[in-house]
PLY file of the C-alpha trace (Angstrom):
ply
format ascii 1.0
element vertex 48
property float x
property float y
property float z
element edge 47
property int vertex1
property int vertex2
end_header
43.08 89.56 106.93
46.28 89.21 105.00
47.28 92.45 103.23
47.93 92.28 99.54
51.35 92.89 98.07
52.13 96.28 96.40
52.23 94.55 93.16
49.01 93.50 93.56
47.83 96.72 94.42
49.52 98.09 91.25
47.94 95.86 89.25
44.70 96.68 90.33
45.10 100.00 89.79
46.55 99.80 86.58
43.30 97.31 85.19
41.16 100.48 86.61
42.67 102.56 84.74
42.72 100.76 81.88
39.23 98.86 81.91
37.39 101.20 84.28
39.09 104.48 83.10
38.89 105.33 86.51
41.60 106.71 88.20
42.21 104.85 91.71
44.11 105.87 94.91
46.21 103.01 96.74
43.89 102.70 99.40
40.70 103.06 97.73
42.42 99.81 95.53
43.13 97.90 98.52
39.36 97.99 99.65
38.08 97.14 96.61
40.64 94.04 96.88
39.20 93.26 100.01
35.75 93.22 99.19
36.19 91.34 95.83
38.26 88.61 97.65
35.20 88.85 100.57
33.29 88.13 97.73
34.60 85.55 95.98
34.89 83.51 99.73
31.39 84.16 100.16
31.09 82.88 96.87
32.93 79.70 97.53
30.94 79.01 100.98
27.76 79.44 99.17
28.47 76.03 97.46
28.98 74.15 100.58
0 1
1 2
2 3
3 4
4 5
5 6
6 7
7 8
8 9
9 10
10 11
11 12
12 13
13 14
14 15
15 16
16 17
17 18
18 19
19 20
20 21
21 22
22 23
23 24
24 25
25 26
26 27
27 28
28 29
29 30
30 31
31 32
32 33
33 34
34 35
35 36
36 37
37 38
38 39
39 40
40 41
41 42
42 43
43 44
44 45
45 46
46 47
């Protein structure tokens, strides 16, 4: 699986903190990343 840019990762963290008021590590961000874009494929696939 392709990683996810820094940025991204940022970002997610940041909307945690913000909308969650959670406060996220890096690599617990990039999981959640994964499984939400898991997720949204299985989504997708569902439809077909």
């Amino acid at each position: 699986m392709k990683k996810f840019t820094s940025d991204v990762v940022d970002w997610w963290v940041k909307w945690s903190r913000i909308h969650r008021k959670s406060n996220l590590e890096k690599t617990d961000a990039e999981k959640e990343l994964a499984l939400l874009k898991e997720f949204v494929a299985a989504l997708k696939n569902y439809h077909k």
